[in-house]
N, C-alpha and C positions, 0 to 999 in steps of 0.2 A: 461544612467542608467535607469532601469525599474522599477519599483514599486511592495514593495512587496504587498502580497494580507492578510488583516488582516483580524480575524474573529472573530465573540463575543468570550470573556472570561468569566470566572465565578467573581462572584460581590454579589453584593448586590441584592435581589430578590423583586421580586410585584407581589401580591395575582393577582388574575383573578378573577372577577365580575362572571363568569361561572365556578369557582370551578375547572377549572382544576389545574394541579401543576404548580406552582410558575415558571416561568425558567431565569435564572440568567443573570443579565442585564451586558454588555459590561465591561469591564475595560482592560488597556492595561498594560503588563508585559516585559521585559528585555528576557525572555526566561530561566533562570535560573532553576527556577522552573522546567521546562521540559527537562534542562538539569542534574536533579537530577533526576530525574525519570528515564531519559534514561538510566544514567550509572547506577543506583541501579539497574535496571530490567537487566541490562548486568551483573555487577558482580553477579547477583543470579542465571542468565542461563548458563554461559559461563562454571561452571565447568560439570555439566548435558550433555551442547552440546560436549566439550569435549571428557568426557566418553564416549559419545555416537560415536561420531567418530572415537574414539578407539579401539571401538569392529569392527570396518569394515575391510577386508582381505587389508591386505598392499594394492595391488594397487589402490583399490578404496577410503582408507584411504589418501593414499599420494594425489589425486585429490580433494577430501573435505577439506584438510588441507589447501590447495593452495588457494580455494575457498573462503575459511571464512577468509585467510589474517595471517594464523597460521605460513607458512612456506610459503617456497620460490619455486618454478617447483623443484629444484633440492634437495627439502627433509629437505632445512636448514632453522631453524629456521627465523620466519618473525615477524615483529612488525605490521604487516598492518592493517586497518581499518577492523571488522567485519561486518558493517551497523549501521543503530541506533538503532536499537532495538525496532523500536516501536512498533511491534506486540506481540513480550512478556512484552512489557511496558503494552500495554493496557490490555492483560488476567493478568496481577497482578493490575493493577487499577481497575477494574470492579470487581476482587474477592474483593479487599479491599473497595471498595464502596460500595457492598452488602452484606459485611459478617465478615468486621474489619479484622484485621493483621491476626488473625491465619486463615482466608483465603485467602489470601495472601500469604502464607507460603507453606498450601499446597497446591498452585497451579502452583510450580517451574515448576514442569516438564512438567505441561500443558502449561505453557508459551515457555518452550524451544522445546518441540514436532509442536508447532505452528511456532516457530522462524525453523523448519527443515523444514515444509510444503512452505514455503517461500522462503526458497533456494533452496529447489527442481523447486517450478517454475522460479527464475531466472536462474539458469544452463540450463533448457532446453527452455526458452523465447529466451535466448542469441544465442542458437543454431538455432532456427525459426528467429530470426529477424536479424541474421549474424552481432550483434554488436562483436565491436572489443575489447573495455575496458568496465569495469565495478569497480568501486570505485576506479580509478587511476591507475589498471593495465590490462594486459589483459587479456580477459575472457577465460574461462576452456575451452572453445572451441577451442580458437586458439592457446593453449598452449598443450592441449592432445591430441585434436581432435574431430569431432563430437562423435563416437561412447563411449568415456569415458564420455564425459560430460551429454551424457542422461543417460550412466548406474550410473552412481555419484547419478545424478537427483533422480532416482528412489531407489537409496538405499537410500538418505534421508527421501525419504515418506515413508520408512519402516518403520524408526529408528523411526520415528516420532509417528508410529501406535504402533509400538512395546512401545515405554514409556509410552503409556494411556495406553494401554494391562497390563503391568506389574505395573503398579501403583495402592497399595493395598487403593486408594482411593474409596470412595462410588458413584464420581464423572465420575471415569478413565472410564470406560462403553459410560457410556451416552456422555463425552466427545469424546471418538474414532470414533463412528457413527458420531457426529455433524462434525468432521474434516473429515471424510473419505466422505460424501453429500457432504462437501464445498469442497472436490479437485476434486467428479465429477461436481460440479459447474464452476469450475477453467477450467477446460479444457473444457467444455462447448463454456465457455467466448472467451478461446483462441480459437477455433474451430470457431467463430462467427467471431472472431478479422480477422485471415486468408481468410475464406472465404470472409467479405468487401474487403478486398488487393484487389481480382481476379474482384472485382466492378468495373465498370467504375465510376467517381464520382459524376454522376447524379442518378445513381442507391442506395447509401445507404442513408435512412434517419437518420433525429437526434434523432428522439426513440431509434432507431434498435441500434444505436452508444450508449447509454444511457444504454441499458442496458447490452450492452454490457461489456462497462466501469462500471457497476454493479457488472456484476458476476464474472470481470476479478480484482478485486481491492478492491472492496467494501464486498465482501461476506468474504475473508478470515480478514479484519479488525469486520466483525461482529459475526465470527464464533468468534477470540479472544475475544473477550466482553463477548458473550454468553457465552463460556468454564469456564471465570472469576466468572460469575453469577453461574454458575453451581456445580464449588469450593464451593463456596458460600451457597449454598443449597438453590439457590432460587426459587422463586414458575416461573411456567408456562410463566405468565405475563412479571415478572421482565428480564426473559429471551431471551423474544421474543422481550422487549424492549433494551436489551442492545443489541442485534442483530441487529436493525432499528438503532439502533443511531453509531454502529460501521459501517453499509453500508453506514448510510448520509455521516460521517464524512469522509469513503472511497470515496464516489465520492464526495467529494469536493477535496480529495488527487488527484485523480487520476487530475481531473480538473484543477489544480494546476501543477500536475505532466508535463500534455501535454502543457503548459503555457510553464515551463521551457524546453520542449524538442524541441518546435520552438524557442524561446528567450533567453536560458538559458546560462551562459559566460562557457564554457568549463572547466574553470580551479575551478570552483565549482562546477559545475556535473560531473566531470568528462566522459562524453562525449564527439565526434565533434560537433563542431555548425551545427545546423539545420538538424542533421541524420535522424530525425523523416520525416522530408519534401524531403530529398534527396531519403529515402525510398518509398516515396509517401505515409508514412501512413495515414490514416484518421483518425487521431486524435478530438476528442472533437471541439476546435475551428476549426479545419479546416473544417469540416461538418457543422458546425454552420456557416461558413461564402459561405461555396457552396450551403445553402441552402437559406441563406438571403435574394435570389432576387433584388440581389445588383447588378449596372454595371460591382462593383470587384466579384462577385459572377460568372460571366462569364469567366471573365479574369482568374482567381484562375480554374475554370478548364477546361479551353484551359492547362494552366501552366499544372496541374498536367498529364496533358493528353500527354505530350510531354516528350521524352526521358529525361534522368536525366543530367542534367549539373550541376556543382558546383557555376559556376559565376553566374546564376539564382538562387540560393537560398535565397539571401537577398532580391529579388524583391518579391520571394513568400512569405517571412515572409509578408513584407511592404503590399501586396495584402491581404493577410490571414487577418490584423487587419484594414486596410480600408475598408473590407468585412462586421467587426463587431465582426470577433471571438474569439478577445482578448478578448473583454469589456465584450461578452457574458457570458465567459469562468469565467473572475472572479463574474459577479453577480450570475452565476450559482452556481459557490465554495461559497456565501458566504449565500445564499439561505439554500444551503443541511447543511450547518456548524446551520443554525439558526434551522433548522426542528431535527439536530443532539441533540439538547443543547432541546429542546422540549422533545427527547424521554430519553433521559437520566433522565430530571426532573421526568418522568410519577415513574421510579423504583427507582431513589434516590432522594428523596422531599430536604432530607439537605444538601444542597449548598456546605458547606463545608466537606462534602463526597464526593461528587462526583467532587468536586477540582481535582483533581490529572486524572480524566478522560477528564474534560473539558479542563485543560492543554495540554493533548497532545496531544487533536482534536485542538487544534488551531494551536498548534506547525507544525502542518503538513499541514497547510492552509495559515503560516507566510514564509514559504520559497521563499526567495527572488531568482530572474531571474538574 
Protein backbone atom coordinates (compact mmCIF):
# COMPACT_ATOMS: atom_id res chain seq x y z
CA UNK A 1 0.00 0.00 0.00
CA UNK A 2 1.29 3.61 -0.89
CA UNK A 3 0.98 6.62 0.92
CA UNK A 4 -1.22 9.24 0.39
CA UNK A 5 0.35 12.64 -0.08
CA UNK A 6 -1.17 15.39 2.47
CA UNK A 7 -0.95 18.99 2.18
CA UNK A 8 -1.38 21.99 4.55
CA UNK A 9 -4.97 22.81 5.40
CA UNK A 10 -6.58 25.78 6.66
CA UNK A 11 -6.17 26.24 10.66
CA UNK A 12 -5.27 28.55 12.84
CA UNK A 13 -2.99 31.65 11.32
CA UNK A 14 0.46 33.58 12.61
CA UNK A 15 1.21 37.25 11.78
CA UNK A 16 4.71 37.52 9.88
CA UNK A 17 7.38 39.78 11.65
CA UNK A 18 7.36 41.22 7.55
CA UNK A 19 3.77 42.20 7.47
CA UNK A 20 2.96 40.11 4.85
CA UNK A 21 -0.61 37.88 5.23
CA UNK A 22 -0.92 35.60 7.70
CA UNK A 23 -1.16 32.01 5.75
CA UNK A 24 -3.00 29.31 7.61
CA UNK A 25 -1.09 26.71 9.49
CA UNK A 26 -1.63 22.73 8.79
CA UNK A 27 -4.51 20.95 10.44
CA UNK A 28 -5.80 17.55 9.10
CA UNK A 29 -9.55 16.77 8.10
CA UNK A 30 -11.71 13.35 7.09
CA UNK A 31 -12.29 14.96 3.75
CA UNK A 32 -15.99 15.62 4.37
CA UNK A 33 -15.66 19.05 4.08
CA UNK A 34 -14.65 18.77 0.40
CA UNK A 35 -17.01 16.32 -0.09
CA UNK A 36 -19.73 18.92 0.55
CA UNK A 37 -18.16 21.16 -1.65
CA UNK A 38 -17.85 18.94 -4.43
CA UNK A 39 -21.54 17.77 -4.57
CA UNK A 40 -22.98 21.36 -3.85
CA UNK A 41 -20.82 22.80 -6.78
CA UNK A 42 -22.37 19.58 -8.78
CA UNK A 43 -25.81 20.02 -8.05
CA UNK A 44 -25.53 23.89 -8.94
CA UNK A 45 -23.79 23.07 -12.48
CA UNK A 46 -25.29 19.86 -13.55
CA UNK A 47 -28.66 21.48 -14.54
CA UNK A 48 -26.73 24.57 -16.61
CA UNK A 49 -24.42 21.69 -18.14
CA UNK A 50 -27.57 19.85 -18.92
CA UNK A 51 -29.25 22.44 -20.75
CA UNK A 52 -26.33 23.15 -22.39
CA UNK A 53 -26.10 19.73 -23.76
CA UNK A 54 -29.41 19.95 -24.82
CA UNK A 55 -29.19 22.43 -27.15
CA UNK A 56 -26.44 20.31 -29.29
CA UNK A 57 -27.85 18.55 -32.70
CA UNK A 58 -28.81 14.90 -31.58
CA UNK A 59 -25.73 13.35 -32.68
CA UNK A 60 -23.25 15.29 -30.93
CA UNK A 61 -25.69 15.41 -28.00
CA UNK A 62 -25.98 11.70 -27.89
CA UNK A 63 -21.76 11.46 -27.57
CA UNK A 64 -21.70 14.29 -24.56
CA UNK A 65 -24.39 12.45 -22.87
CA UNK A 66 -22.29 9.26 -23.02
CA UNK A 67 -19.35 11.41 -21.91
CA UNK A 68 -20.45 13.11 -18.81
CA UNK A 69 -22.01 9.38 -17.51
CA UNK A 70 -25.76 10.72 -18.47
CA UNK A 71 -26.66 7.81 -20.78
CA UNK A 72 -25.47 4.80 -21.93
CA UNK A 73 -23.58 4.44 -26.16
CA UNK A 74 -27.13 3.30 -26.99
CA UNK A 75 -29.12 6.68 -25.79
CA UNK A 76 -30.43 4.86 -22.45
CA UNK A 77 -30.54 6.51 -19.60
CA UNK A 78 -27.09 6.06 -17.19
CA UNK A 79 -26.33 6.61 -13.54
CA UNK A 80 -22.59 7.03 -14.21
CA UNK A 81 -19.99 9.11 -12.49
CA UNK A 82 -19.84 12.81 -13.92
CA UNK A 83 -16.05 13.59 -12.34
CA UNK A 84 -15.71 15.56 -9.17
CA UNK A 85 -16.41 18.65 -9.98
CA UNK A 86 -13.57 20.40 -8.89
CA UNK A 87 -13.12 22.96 -11.26
CA UNK A 88 -16.61 24.38 -10.81
CA UNK A 89 -16.06 23.70 -7.09
CA UNK A 90 -13.22 26.02 -7.11
CA UNK A 91 -14.82 29.31 -9.60
CA UNK A 92 -17.70 29.04 -6.74
CA UNK A 93 -15.21 28.93 -3.79
CA UNK A 94 -13.00 31.82 -5.08
CA UNK A 95 -16.36 33.81 -6.07
CA UNK A 96 -17.42 33.06 -2.42
CA UNK A 97 -14.20 33.89 -0.80
CA UNK A 98 -14.04 37.21 -2.46
CA UNK A 99 -17.30 38.41 -2.81
CA UNK A 100 -19.78 36.10 -0.15
CA UNK A 101 -22.67 33.89 -1.44
CA UNK A 102 -24.51 36.24 -3.87
CA UNK A 103 -21.09 35.76 -5.73
CA UNK A 104 -21.22 32.59 -5.59
CA UNK A 105 -24.68 32.49 -7.05
CA UNK A 106 -23.77 34.27 -9.87
CA UNK A 107 -21.16 32.54 -10.85
CA UNK A 108 -23.14 29.23 -11.75
CA UNK A 109 -22.58 29.33 -15.28
CA UNK A 110 -19.07 30.48 -14.97
CA UNK A 111 -18.42 27.36 -13.07
CA UNK A 112 -20.09 25.06 -15.40
CA UNK A 113 -18.68 26.80 -18.82
CA UNK A 114 -15.25 25.97 -17.07
CA UNK A 115 -16.48 22.32 -15.95
CA UNK A 116 -17.19 22.16 -20.39
CA UNK A 117 -13.65 23.53 -21.04
CA UNK A 118 -12.54 20.65 -19.15
CA UNK A 119 -14.21 18.01 -20.93
CA UNK A 120 -13.48 19.30 -24.00
CA UNK A 121 -9.81 18.56 -23.21
CA UNK A 122 -10.48 15.24 -21.89
CA UNK A 123 -12.36 13.92 -25.07
CA UNK A 124 -9.71 15.10 -27.13
CA UNK A 125 -6.56 14.12 -24.55
CA UNK A 126 -8.19 10.52 -24.68
CA UNK A 127 -8.14 10.67 -28.40
CA UNK A 128 -3.96 11.79 -28.46
CA UNK A 129 -3.07 9.54 -25.74
CA UNK A 130 -5.37 6.37 -27.20
CA UNK A 131 -6.42 5.74 -23.55
CA UNK A 132 -9.04 3.08 -23.45
CA UNK A 133 -11.36 3.95 -20.20
CA UNK A 134 -12.04 6.94 -18.48
CA UNK A 135 -14.09 7.02 -14.94
CA UNK A 136 -14.71 3.11 -15.28
CA UNK A 137 -16.00 3.04 -18.86
CA UNK A 138 -14.74 3.32 -22.07
CA UNK A 139 -13.70 6.56 -23.63
CA UNK A 140 -15.79 8.50 -26.42
CA UNK A 141 -13.27 7.41 -28.56
CA UNK A 142 -13.45 3.86 -28.71
CA UNK A 143 -17.15 3.96 -28.43
CA UNK A 144 -17.84 6.56 -31.58
CA UNK A 145 -14.53 6.89 -32.81
CA UNK A 146 -11.81 9.38 -33.23
CA UNK A 147 -13.72 11.73 -35.50
CA UNK A 148 -16.88 12.10 -33.07
CA UNK A 149 -14.98 12.46 -30.17
CA UNK A 150 -12.93 15.66 -31.30
CA UNK A 151 -16.02 17.09 -32.86
CA UNK A 152 -18.06 16.40 -29.25
CA UNK A 153 -14.56 18.16 -27.88
CA UNK A 154 -15.00 21.14 -29.71
CA UNK A 155 -18.71 21.62 -29.36
CA UNK A 156 -18.16 21.81 -25.68
CA UNK A 157 -15.75 24.69 -25.85
CA UNK A 158 -18.52 26.35 -27.77
CA UNK A 159 -21.21 25.75 -25.33
CA UNK A 160 -18.72 26.76 -22.87
CA UNK A 161 -17.90 30.44 -24.80
CA UNK A 162 -21.41 30.71 -25.58
CA UNK A 163 -22.55 30.62 -21.57
CA UNK A 164 -20.13 33.66 -20.68
CA UNK A 165 -21.32 35.34 -24.00
CA UNK A 166 -24.89 35.12 -23.06
CA UNK A 167 -24.58 35.60 -19.34
CA UNK A 168 -26.24 39.13 -18.58
CA UNK A 169 -23.39 39.33 -15.92
CA UNK A 170 -20.89 42.37 -15.67
CA UNK A 171 -18.39 39.60 -15.21
CA UNK A 172 -19.37 37.18 -18.54
CA UNK A 173 -16.99 39.52 -20.91
CA UNK A 174 -13.93 39.59 -19.09
CA UNK A 175 -14.61 35.89 -17.94
CA UNK A 176 -14.93 34.59 -21.91
CA UNK A 177 -11.40 36.18 -22.84
CA UNK A 178 -9.74 34.72 -19.43
CA UNK A 179 -11.22 31.03 -20.59
CA UNK A 180 -10.85 31.52 -24.35
CA UNK A 181 -6.25 32.56 -23.24
CA UNK A 182 -6.44 29.49 -20.96
CA UNK A 183 -7.53 26.95 -23.83
CA UNK A 184 -4.95 28.57 -26.13
CA UNK A 185 -2.73 27.98 -23.07
CA UNK A 186 -4.14 24.32 -22.88
CA UNK A 187 -3.27 23.39 -26.22
CA UNK A 188 -0.24 25.09 -25.97
CA UNK A 189 0.65 22.71 -22.95
CA UNK A 190 -0.60 19.73 -24.94
CA UNK A 191 1.42 20.77 -28.14
CA UNK A 192 4.58 20.75 -25.57
CA UNK A 193 3.36 17.49 -23.97
CA UNK A 194 3.34 15.62 -27.71
CA UNK A 195 6.25 17.09 -28.89
CA UNK A 196 8.51 15.61 -25.42
CA UNK A 197 6.81 11.95 -26.49
CA UNK A 198 8.85 12.34 -30.05
CA UNK A 199 12.21 13.22 -27.28
CA UNK A 200 14.49 10.66 -26.74
CA UNK A 201 14.65 10.84 -22.80
CA UNK A 202 17.89 12.50 -22.39
CA UNK A 203 16.62 15.22 -24.47
CA UNK A 204 13.72 16.81 -22.21
CA UNK A 205 14.54 18.72 -19.07
CA UNK A 206 12.58 19.08 -15.75
CA UNK A 207 11.75 22.81 -16.43
CA UNK A 208 10.50 22.28 -19.88
CA UNK A 209 8.36 19.30 -18.04
CA UNK A 210 7.19 21.95 -15.39
CA UNK A 211 5.96 24.01 -17.26
CA UNK A 212 4.55 22.06 -19.16
CA UNK A 213 2.67 20.39 -16.39
CA UNK A 214 1.76 24.24 -15.80
CA UNK A 215 -0.04 25.23 -18.61
CA UNK A 216 -1.54 21.64 -19.26
CA UNK A 217 -3.22 21.43 -15.50
CA UNK A 218 -2.43 24.38 -13.69
CA UNK A 219 -3.77 27.29 -15.93
CA UNK A 220 -7.23 25.88 -16.35
CA UNK A 221 -7.40 25.43 -12.27
CA UNK A 222 -6.23 29.02 -12.12
CA UNK A 223 -8.37 30.43 -14.90
CA UNK A 224 -11.45 28.82 -12.43
CA UNK A 225 -10.06 30.86 -9.28
CA UNK A 226 -9.60 33.88 -11.32
CA UNK A 227 -13.29 33.61 -13.22
CA UNK A 228 -14.56 33.20 -9.27
CA UNK A 229 -12.72 36.54 -8.27
CA UNK A 230 -14.08 38.06 -11.25
CA UNK A 231 -17.95 37.16 -10.18
CA UNK A 232 -16.65 38.72 -7.28
CA UNK A 233 -15.80 42.09 -8.59
CA UNK A 234 -12.40 41.91 -7.57
CA UNK A 235 -9.62 44.31 -8.06
CA UNK A 236 -6.69 43.48 -10.49
CA UNK A 237 -4.49 42.16 -7.54
CA UNK A 238 -7.01 39.82 -5.98
CA UNK A 239 -7.26 38.17 -9.38
CA UNK A 240 -4.06 37.67 -10.37
CA UNK A 241 -3.68 36.01 -6.99
CA UNK A 242 -6.37 33.57 -7.14
CA UNK A 243 -4.86 32.76 -10.55
CA UNK A 244 -1.22 31.90 -8.84
CA UNK A 245 -2.69 30.07 -6.24
CA UNK A 246 -5.20 27.94 -8.65
CA UNK A 247 -1.88 27.18 -10.94
CA UNK A 248 0.16 26.15 -7.52
CA UNK A 249 -2.43 24.18 -6.41
CA UNK A 250 -2.70 22.82 -10.18
CA UNK A 251 0.79 21.60 -10.35
CA UNK A 252 0.73 19.92 -7.09
CA UNK A 253 -2.69 18.15 -8.88
CA UNK A 254 -1.11 17.29 -11.78
CA UNK A 255 2.22 16.04 -9.47
CA UNK A 256 -0.03 13.95 -7.70
CA UNK A 257 -1.92 13.05 -10.73
CA UNK A 258 1.46 11.50 -12.35
CA UNK A 259 2.27 9.73 -8.78
CA UNK A 260 -1.06 7.83 -9.33
CA UNK A 261 -0.63 7.13 -13.15
CA UNK A 262 2.79 5.20 -12.35
CA UNK A 263 1.46 3.70 -8.86
CA UNK A 264 -2.04 4.20 -8.86
CA UNK A 265 -4.52 0.57 -8.09
CA UNK A 266 -6.64 0.48 -11.31
CA UNK A 267 -9.75 -0.11 -9.68
CA UNK A 268 -9.56 3.44 -8.10
CA UNK A 269 -8.40 5.24 -11.11
CA UNK A 270 -9.97 3.67 -13.16
CA UNK A 271 -7.13 3.15 -15.41
CA UNK A 272 -4.60 -0.03 -16.37
CA UNK A 273 -1.75 -0.17 -14.26
CA UNK A 274 1.26 1.77 -15.25
CA UNK A 275 -0.44 3.05 -18.83
CA UNK A 276 1.41 6.26 -18.33
CA UNK A 277 4.91 4.13 -18.40
CA UNK A 278 3.75 1.51 -21.04
CA UNK A 279 3.11 4.71 -23.11
CA UNK A 280 6.61 5.98 -22.30
CA UNK A 281 5.19 9.24 -21.09
CA UNK A 282 7.36 11.64 -19.36
CA UNK A 283 5.70 12.33 -16.68
CA UNK A 284 6.86 14.59 -13.70
CA UNK A 285 8.68 11.77 -11.63
CA UNK A 286 9.84 10.13 -14.46
CA UNK A 287 11.90 13.15 -15.78
CA UNK A 288 12.81 13.94 -12.24
CA UNK A 289 14.32 10.59 -11.93
CA UNK A 290 16.08 10.60 -15.68
CA UNK A 291 17.55 13.54 -14.56
CA UNK A 292 18.96 12.58 -11.07
CA UNK A 293 22.18 11.43 -12.09
CA UNK A 294 21.40 8.33 -10.52
CA UNK A 295 22.80 4.69 -11.50
CA UNK A 296 18.66 4.20 -11.79
CA UNK A 297 18.78 7.28 -13.75
CA UNK A 298 20.59 5.24 -16.47
CA UNK A 299 18.93 2.18 -16.26
CA UNK A 300 15.32 4.06 -16.37
CA UNK A 301 16.41 5.21 -19.66
CA UNK A 302 17.99 2.35 -21.30
CA UNK A 303 14.10 0.99 -20.04
CA UNK A 304 12.40 3.68 -21.58
CA UNK A 305 14.42 3.54 -24.65
CA UNK A 306 13.34 -0.05 -25.41
CA UNK A 307 10.28 -1.36 -27.14
CA UNK A 308 7.10 -1.58 -24.78
CA UNK A 309 6.65 -4.83 -22.96
CA UNK A 310 4.01 -5.36 -20.17
CA UNK A 311 6.26 -7.73 -17.87
CA UNK A 312 8.74 -4.68 -17.61
CA UNK A 313 6.48 -2.34 -16.30
CA UNK A 314 6.72 -3.11 -12.67
CA UNK A 315 10.73 -2.93 -12.87
CA UNK A 316 10.20 0.59 -14.45
CA UNK A 317 8.03 1.77 -11.74
CA UNK A 318 10.65 0.08 -8.99
CA UNK A 319 13.58 2.12 -11.26
CA UNK A 320 11.44 5.38 -11.51
CA UNK A 321 11.42 5.72 -7.39
CA UNK A 322 14.93 4.15 -6.66
CA UNK A 323 15.84 7.07 -9.22
CA UNK A 324 14.13 9.48 -6.74
CA UNK A 325 10.94 10.39 -8.68
CA UNK A 326 8.58 9.48 -6.32
CA UNK A 327 9.90 11.27 -3.18
CA UNK A 328 10.53 14.16 -5.67
CA UNK A 329 7.28 14.15 -6.91
CA UNK A 330 5.60 14.40 -3.65
CA UNK A 331 8.00 17.15 -1.92
CA UNK A 332 7.33 18.97 -5.13
CA UNK A 333 3.32 18.55 -4.59
CA UNK A 334 3.64 19.68 -1.18
CA UNK A 335 6.00 22.68 -1.87
CA UNK A 336 3.51 24.37 -4.89
CA UNK A 337 0.38 23.20 -2.14
CA UNK A 338 2.42 25.54 0.67
CA UNK A 339 3.44 28.67 -2.17
CA UNK A 340 -0.66 27.80 -3.14
CA UNK A 341 -2.04 28.64 0.62
CA UNK A 342 0.62 31.79 0.46
CA UNK A 343 -1.17 33.36 -2.55
CA UNK A 344 -4.67 32.70 -1.57
CA UNK A 345 -3.66 34.41 2.02
CA UNK A 346 -2.24 37.66 -0.15
CA UNK A 347 -6.43 38.19 -1.68
CA UNK A 348 -8.21 36.51 1.31
CA UNK A 349 -6.48 37.59 4.78
CA UNK A 350 -9.77 35.79 6.69
CA UNK A 351 -8.84 32.24 7.06
CA UNK A 352 -12.18 31.26 7.51
CA UNK A 353 -13.09 32.65 3.84
CA UNK A 354 -10.96 31.18 2.15
CA UNK A 355 -11.79 27.71 3.96
CA UNK A 356 -13.74 26.34 1.38
CA UNK A 357 -10.76 27.14 -1.31
CA UNK A 358 -8.06 25.71 0.89
CA UNK A 359 -10.26 22.54 1.25
CA UNK A 360 -10.24 21.74 -2.05
CA UNK A 361 -6.56 22.44 -2.75
CA UNK A 362 -5.84 19.94 -0.43
CA UNK A 363 -8.46 17.66 -1.43
CA UNK A 364 -6.78 17.23 -4.68
CA UNK A 365 -3.20 16.78 -3.21
CA UNK A 366 -4.82 13.88 -0.55
CA UNK A 367 -5.66 11.40 -3.22
CA UNK A 368 -4.32 8.29 -2.36
CA UNK A 369 -2.32 5.74 -4.95
Amino acid sequence: MTESITAPQTGPTTEHATGTPAVPEPRHGDGHEAAMLLERARAAVDPVLRAALGSLPAPLRRIALYHFGWEHADGSPAGGGTGKAIRPALVLAAASATGGPAARAAAVRAAAAVELVHNFTLLHDDVMDRDPTRRHRPTVWTVFGDTDAILAGDALQALALRLLAEDPHPAGRAAAARLADCVVELCAGQHADTAMERCSPGDVTLAETLAMAESKTGALLGCACAIGALYADADDADVAAMDAFGRAAGLAFQLIDDVIGIWGDPLRTGKPAGADLAARKKSLPVVAALTSGTPAAAELAALYAAPHRKEDLEHIARTVERAGGRDWAQAQAADRMARAMQEVARAVPDPEAAGGLLTLAEFVTRRST
